[in-house]
VOBA-1610 file (N, C-alpha, C; in pm, whole numbers, padded with zeros to 5 digits, always signed):
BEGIN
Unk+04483-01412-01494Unk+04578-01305-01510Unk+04506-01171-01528Unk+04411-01166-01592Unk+04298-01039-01598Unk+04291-01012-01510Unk+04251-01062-01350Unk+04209-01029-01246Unk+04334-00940-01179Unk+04441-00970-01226Unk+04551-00926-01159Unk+04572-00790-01208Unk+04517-00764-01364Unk+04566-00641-01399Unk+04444-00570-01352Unk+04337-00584-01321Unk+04234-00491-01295Unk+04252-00436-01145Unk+04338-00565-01021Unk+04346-00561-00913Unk+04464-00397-00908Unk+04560-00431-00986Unk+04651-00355-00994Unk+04605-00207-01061Unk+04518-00200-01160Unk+04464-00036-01229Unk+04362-00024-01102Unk+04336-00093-01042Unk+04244-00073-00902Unk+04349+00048-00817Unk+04437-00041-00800Unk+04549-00006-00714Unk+04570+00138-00725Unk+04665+00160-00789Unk+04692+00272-00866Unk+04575+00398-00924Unk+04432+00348-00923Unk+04365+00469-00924Unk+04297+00536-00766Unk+04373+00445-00667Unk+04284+00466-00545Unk+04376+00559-00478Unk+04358+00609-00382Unk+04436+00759-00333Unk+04438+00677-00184Unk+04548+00720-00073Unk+04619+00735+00011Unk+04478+00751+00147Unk+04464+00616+00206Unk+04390+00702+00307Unk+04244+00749+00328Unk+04213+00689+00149Unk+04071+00818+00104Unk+03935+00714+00161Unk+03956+00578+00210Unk+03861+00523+00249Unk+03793+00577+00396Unk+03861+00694+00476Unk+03816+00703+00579Unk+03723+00827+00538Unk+03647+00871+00439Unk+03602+01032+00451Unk+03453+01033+00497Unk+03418+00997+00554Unk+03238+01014+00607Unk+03169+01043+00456Unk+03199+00970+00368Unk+03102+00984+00252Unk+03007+00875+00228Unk+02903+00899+00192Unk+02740+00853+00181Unk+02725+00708+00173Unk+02713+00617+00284Unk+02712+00518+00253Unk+02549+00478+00267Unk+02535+00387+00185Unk+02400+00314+00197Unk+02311+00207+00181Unk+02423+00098+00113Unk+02387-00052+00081Unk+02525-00073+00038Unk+02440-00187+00022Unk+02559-00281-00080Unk+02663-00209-00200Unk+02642-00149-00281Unk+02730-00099-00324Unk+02853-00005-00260Unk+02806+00091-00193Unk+02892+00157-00139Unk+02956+00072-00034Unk+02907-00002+00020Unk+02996-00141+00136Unk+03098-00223+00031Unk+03012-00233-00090Unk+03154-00301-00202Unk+03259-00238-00280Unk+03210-00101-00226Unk+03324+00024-00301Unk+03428+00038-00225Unk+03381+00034-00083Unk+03442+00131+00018Unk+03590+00068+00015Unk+03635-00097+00037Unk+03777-00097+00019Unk+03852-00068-00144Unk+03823-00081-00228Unk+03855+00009-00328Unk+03860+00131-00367Unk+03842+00216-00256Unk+03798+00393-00261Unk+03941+00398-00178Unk+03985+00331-00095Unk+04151+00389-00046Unk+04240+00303-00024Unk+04374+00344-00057Unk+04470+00278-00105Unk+04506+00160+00066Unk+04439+00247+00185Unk+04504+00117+00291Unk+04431+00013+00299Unk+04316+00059+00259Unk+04202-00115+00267Unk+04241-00181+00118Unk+04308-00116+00022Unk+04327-00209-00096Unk+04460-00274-00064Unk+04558-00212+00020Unk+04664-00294+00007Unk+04686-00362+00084Unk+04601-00363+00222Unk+04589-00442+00323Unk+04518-00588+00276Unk+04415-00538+00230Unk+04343-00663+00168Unk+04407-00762+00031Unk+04441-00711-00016Unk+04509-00745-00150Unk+04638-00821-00074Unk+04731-00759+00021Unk+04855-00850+00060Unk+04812-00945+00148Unk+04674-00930+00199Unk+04645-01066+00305Unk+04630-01170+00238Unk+04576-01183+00090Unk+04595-01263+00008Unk+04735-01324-00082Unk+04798-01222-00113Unk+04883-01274-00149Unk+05029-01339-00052Unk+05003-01278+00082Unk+05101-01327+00195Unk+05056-01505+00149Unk+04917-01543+00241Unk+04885-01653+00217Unk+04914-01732+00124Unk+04894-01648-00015Unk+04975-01779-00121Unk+05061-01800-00142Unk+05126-01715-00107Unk+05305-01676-00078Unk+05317-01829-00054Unk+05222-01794+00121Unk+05285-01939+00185Unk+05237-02094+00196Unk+05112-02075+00103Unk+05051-02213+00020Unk+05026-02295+00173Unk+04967-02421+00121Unk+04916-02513+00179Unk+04769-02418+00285Unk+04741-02463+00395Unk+04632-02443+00430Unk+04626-02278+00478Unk+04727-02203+00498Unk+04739-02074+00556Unk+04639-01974+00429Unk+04649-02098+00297Unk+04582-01976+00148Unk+04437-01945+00223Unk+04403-02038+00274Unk+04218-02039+00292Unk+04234-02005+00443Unk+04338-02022+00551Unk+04289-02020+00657Unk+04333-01828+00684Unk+04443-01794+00667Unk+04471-01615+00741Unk+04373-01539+00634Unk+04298-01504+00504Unk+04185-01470+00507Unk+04060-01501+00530Unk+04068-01593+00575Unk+03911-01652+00660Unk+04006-01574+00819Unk+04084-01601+00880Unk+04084-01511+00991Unk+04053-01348+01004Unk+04153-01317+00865Unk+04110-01166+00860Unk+03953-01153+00847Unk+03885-01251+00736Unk+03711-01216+00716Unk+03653-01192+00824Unk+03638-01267+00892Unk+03584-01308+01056Unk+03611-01175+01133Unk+03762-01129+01178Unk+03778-01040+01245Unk+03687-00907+01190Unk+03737-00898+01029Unk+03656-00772+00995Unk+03550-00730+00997Unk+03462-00793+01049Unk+03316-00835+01052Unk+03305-00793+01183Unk+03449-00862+01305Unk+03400-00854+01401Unk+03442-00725+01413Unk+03526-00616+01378Unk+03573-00521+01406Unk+03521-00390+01356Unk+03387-00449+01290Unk+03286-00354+01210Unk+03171-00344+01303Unk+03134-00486+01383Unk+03090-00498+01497Unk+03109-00370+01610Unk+03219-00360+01642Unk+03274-00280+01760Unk+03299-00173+01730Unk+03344-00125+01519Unk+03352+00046+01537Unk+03152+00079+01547Unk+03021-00001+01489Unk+02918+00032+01521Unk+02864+00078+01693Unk+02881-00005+01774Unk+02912+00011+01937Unk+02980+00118+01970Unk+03103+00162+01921Unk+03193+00236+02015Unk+03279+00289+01929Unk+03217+00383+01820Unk+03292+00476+01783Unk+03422+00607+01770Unk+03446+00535+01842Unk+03548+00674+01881Unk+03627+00629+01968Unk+03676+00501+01918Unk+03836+00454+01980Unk+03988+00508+01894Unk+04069+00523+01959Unk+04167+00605+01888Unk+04266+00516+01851Unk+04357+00545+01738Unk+04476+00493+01706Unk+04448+00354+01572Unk+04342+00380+01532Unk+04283+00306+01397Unk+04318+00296+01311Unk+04385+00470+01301Unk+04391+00506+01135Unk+04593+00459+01188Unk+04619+00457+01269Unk+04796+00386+01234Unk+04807+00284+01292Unk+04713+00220+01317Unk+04675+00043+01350Unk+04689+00012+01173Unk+04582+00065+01113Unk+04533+00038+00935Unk+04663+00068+00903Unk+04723+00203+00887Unk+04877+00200+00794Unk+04967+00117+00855Unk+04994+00054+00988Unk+05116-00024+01045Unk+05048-00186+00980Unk+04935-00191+00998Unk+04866-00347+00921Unk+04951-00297+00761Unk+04949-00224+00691Unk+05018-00198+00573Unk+05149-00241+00530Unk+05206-00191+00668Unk+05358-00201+00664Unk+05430-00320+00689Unk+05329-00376+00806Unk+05380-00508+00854Unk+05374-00630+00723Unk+05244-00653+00678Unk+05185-00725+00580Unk+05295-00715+00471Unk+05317-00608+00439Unk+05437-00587+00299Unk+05568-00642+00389Unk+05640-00616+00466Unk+05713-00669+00542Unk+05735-00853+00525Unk+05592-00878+00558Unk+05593-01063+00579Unk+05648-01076+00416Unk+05571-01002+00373Unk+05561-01079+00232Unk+05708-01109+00171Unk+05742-00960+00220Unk+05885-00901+00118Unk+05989-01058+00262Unk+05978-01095+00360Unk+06071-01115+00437Unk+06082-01338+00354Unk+06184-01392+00347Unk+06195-01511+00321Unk+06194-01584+00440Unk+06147-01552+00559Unk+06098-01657+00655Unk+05976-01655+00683Unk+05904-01795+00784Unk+05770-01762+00780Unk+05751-01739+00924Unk+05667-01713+00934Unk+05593-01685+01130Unk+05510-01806+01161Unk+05525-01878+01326Unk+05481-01926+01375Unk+05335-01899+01320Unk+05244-02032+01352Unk+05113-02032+01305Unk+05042-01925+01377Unk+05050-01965+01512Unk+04983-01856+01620Unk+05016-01695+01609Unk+05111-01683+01569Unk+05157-01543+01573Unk+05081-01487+01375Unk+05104-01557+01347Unk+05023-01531+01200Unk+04897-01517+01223Unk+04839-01600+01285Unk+04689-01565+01268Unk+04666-01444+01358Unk+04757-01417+01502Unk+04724-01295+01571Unk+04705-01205+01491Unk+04785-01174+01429Unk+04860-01058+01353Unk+04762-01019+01246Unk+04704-01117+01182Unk+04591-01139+01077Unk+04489-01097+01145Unk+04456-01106+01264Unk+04300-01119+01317Unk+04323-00944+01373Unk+04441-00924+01424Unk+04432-00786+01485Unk+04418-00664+01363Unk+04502-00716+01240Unk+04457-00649+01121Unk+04307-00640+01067Unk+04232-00719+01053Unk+04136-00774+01047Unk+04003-00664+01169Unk+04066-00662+01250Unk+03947-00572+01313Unk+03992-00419+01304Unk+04113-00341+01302Unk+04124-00212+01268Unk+04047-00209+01161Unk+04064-00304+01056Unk+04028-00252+00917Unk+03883-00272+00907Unk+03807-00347+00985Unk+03657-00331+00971Unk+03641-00276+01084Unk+03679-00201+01197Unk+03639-00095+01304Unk+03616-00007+01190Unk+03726+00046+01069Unk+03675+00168+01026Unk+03585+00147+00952Unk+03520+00015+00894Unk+03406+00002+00781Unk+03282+00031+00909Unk+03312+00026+00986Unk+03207-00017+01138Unk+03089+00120+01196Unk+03291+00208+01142Unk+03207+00385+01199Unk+03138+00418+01122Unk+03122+00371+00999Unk+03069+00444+00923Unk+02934+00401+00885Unk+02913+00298+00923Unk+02793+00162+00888Unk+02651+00215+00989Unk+02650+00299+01091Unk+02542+00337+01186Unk+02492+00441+01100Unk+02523+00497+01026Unk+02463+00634+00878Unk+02424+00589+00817Unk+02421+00427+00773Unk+02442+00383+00647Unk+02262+00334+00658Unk+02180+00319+00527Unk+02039+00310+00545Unk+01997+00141+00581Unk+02123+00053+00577Unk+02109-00041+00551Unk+02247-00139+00592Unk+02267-00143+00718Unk+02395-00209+00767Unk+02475-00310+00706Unk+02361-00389+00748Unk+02373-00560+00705Unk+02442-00550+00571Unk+02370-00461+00428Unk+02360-00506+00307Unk+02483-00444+00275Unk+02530-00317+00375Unk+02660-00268+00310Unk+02759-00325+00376Unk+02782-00468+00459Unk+02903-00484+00528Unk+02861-00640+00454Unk+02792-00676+00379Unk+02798-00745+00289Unk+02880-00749+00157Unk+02840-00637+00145Unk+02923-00550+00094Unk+03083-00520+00032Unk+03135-00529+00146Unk+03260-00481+00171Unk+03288-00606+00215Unk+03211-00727+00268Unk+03312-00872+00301Unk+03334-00900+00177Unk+03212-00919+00049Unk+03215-00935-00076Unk+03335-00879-00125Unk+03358-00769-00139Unk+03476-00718-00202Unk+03639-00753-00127Unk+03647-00755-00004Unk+03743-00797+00050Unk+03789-00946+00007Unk+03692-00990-00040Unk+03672-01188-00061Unk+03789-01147-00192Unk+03702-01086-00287Unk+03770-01068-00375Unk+03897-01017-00418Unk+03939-00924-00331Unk+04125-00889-00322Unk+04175-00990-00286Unk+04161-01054-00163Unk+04196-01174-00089Unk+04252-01267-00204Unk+04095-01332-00272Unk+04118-01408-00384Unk+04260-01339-00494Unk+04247-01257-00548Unk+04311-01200-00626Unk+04474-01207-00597Unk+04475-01132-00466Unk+04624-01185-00398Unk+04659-01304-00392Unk+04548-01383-00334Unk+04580-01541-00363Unk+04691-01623-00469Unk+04567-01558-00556Unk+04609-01625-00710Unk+04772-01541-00769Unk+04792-01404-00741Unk+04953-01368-00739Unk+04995-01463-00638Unk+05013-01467-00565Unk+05098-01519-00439Unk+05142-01680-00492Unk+05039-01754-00541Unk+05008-01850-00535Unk+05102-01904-00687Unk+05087-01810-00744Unk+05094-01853-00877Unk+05232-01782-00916Unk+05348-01740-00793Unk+05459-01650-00862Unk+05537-01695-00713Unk+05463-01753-00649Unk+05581-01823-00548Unk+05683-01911-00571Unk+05690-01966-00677Unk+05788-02080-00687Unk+05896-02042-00769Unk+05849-01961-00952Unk+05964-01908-01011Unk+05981-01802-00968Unk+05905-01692-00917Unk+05918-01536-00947Unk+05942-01475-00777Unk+05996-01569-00695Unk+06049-01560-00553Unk+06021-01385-00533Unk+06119-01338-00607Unk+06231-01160-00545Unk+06127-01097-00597Unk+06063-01115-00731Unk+05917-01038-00771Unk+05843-01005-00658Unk+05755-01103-00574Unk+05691-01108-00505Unk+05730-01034-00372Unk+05902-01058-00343Unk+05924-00965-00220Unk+05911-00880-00252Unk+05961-00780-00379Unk+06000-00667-00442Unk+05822-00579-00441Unk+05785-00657-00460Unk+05623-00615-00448Unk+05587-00582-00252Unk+05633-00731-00200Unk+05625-00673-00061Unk+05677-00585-00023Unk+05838-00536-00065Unk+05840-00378-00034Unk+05826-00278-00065Unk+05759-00293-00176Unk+05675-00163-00220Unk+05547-00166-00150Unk+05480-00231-00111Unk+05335-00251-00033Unk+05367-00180+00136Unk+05513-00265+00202Unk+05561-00203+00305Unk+05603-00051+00307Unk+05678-00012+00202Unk+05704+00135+00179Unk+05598+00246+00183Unk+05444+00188+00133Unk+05347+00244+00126Unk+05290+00249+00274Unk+05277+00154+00335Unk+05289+00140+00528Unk+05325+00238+00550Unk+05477+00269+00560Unk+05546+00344+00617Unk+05497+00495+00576Unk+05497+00523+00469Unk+05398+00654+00385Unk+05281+00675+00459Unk+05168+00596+00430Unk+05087+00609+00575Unk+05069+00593+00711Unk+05202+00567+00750Unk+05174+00558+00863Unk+05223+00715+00923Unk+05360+00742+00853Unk+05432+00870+00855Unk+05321+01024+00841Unk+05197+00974+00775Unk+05145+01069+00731Unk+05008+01088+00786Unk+04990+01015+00869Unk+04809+00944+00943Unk+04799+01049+01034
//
């Protein structure tokens, strides 16, 4: 339960957006800061976890192991080819949608879940990606940032997981506040 309140004063001290600013990256730390420095990589990451526990059985371990994978691979491709457009409302619509699943009482086909996961999954490490060719030390800062992503993931998990059965409307009520925040950034990107 600790983890949840720190996930959440996390939440709430991170600003709108602020993970994209070309600021100093250079190892591991700043790769483990960077999704906690803005509010779309915290809530993206944080609801990919708690979607999953939402929906228990193997989806807890398997749609953030899809998102991990993609983000990695999509950190891959913003290093290569910097300057593809439509990222930053790929990242806020991954926001909107994600709060959406959560807040919605049906589930999605397997295939269409993991798409959806994996396409999230590379906007959101394309932008860890652009920024990683500055960085003094690639590898150690996208270590980094999988490390910390592990950890929202987890964190959502354990809400999702642990408030799915009595606390149903909580958990949507949370998904549309997560979706509302989507829509905020996406309105505003």
């Amino acid at each position: 339960m600790k983890r949840n309140y720190i996930t959440l004063t996390l939440l709430f001290i991170s600003t709108a957006a602020s993970a994209h600013t070309s600021h100093d990256v250079s190892g591991f730390a700043s790769g483990f800061a960077h999704p906690f420095s803005g509010m779309d990589h915290l809530l993206a990451m944080l609801a990919v976890g708690l979607w999953a526990g939402q929906l228990g059985g193997q989806r807890i371990w398997q749609l953030p192991a899809t998102f991990m994978l993609m983000l990695a691979g999509g950190a891959f491709i913003g290093m290569m080819v910097p300057s593809l457009t439509l990222i930053e409302p790929g990242i806020a619509a991954s926001v909107l949608i994600l709060g959406l699943l959560i807040a919605s009482p049906t589930k999605l086909a397997l295939p269409l879940s993991f798409a959806l996961t994996a396409a999230f999954g590379i906007f959101h490490g394309y932008a860890h990606g652009t920024e990683m060719p500055s960085a003094a030390a690639p590898l150690v800062y996208a270590a980094g940032f999988l490390l910390a992503t592990a950890s929202l993931h987890v964190s959502g998990i354990f809400m999702g997981n642990a408030l799915r059965e009595r606390f149903v409307r909580w958990v949507q009520v949370v998904g549309m506040g997560i979706a509302a925040m989507g829509a905020w950034m996406l309105v505003t990107v």
